[in-house]
N, C-alpha and C positions, 0 to 999 in steps of 0.2 A: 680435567682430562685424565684418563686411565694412563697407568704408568704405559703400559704396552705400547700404546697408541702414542705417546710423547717421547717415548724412546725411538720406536722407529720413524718417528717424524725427526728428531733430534737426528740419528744418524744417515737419514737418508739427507739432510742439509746440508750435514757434514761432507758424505760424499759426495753432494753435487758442486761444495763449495773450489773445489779446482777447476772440472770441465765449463763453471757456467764463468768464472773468473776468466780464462783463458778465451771463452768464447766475446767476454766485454772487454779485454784486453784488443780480441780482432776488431769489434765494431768500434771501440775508440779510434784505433789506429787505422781505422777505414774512414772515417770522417763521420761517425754517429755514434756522439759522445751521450746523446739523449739518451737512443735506445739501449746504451749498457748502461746506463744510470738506474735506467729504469730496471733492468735483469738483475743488477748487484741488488738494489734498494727492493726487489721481491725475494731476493733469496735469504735477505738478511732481516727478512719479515716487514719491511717495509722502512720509512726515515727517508726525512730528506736530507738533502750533503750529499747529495752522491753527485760527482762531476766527473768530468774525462780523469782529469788527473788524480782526482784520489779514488778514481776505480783502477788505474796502473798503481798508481801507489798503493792500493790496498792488494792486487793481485802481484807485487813485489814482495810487500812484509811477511804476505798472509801463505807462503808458497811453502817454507816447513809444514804450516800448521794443516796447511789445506793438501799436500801431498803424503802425510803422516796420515788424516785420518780417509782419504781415496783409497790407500792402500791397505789400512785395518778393515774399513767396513768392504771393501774388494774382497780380501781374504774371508773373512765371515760369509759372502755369499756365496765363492764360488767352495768353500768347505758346508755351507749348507745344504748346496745342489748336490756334494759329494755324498753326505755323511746318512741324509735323508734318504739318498737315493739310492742308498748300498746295495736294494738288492737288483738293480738296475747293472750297476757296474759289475759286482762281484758274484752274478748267479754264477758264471758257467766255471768260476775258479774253484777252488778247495775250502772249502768258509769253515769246513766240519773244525777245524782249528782255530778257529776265528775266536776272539773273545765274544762269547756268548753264545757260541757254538754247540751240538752239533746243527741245532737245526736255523735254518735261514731269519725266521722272525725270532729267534732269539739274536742274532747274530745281528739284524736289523734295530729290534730293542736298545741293546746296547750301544751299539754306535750313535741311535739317532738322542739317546738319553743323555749320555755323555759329553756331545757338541751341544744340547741345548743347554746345558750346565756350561759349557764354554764357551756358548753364544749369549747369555746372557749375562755375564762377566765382561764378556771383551764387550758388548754393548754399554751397558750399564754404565760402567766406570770411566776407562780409556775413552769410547766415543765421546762421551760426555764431555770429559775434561778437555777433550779436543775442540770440539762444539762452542765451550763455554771461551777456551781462546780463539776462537775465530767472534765470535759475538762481541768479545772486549775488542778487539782487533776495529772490530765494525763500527764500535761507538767509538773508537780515539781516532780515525779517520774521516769520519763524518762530524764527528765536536758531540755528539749528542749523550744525554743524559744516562738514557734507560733505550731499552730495544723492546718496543711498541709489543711482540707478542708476550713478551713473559707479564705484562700485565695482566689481574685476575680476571678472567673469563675470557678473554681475547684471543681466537683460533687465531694460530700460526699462516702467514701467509701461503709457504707451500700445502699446506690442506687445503686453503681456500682457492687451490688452482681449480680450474676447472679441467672435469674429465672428460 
């Protein structure tokens, strides 16, 4: 798989790893321990072990790990709608001062070159290592060995959603 493509599959799982934990946290505690088994056991690429209680239990442990990286891959998006979109936000201001200024597609240039050097950092690394403790997380709560997608050739369960 293309690093790009593995990255943002890696951190989009990352960030869904809170809202979708949160929402198996409701359907256990609504009396449908099934259907969050089954939401935790796709988000975490698949594995069986997933029951009511170690889908609380894993949406208890996993609540640093899974609210650190909501919040990182958060900030990268809504700094990418920013940074991208410069000349959206910042036509009608003074930009002639602007790093990469006077004129606006330099001024764009720059910003949008800068954050991809800083989005692809804060992806790369941080999400990652976040990622990879939500995964270990996944395997010591369900007993299991290895996590079904990092085996060779094996698409990642959230790519195999359907669209």
């Amino acid at each position: 798989m293309p690093t790009i493509r593995r990255t943002v599959l890696t951190a989009a799982r990352a960030f869904l790893a809170l809202p979708a934990g949160l929402a198996a946290v409701v359907l256990t505690l609504t009396g449908q321990p099934g259907r969050a088994s089954r939401l935790r056991a796709r988000l975490a690429g698949g594995g069986e072990g997933w029951t009511g209680g170690r889908v609380l239990g894993r949406a208890v442990l996993g609540l640093p790990l899974d609210a650190a990286a909501f919040v990182l891959v958060g900030y990268a998006l809504f700094n990418s709608v920013r940074n991208f979109g410069y000349p959206i936000w910042y036509l009608d201001t003074d930009y002639h001062q602007a790093w990469g200024g006077p004129t606006m597609a330099g001024v764009w240039a720059v910003h949008a070159t800068g954050w991809l050097l800083c989005l692809a950092v804060v992806l790369h690394w941080p999400v990652r290592w976040l990622a990879r403790g939500q995964r270990a997380l996944d395997r010591r709560v369900t007993g299991t060995r290895h996590v079904p997608d990092r085996q060779a050739g094996a698409e990642p369960a959230l790519a195999a959603a359907p669209r």
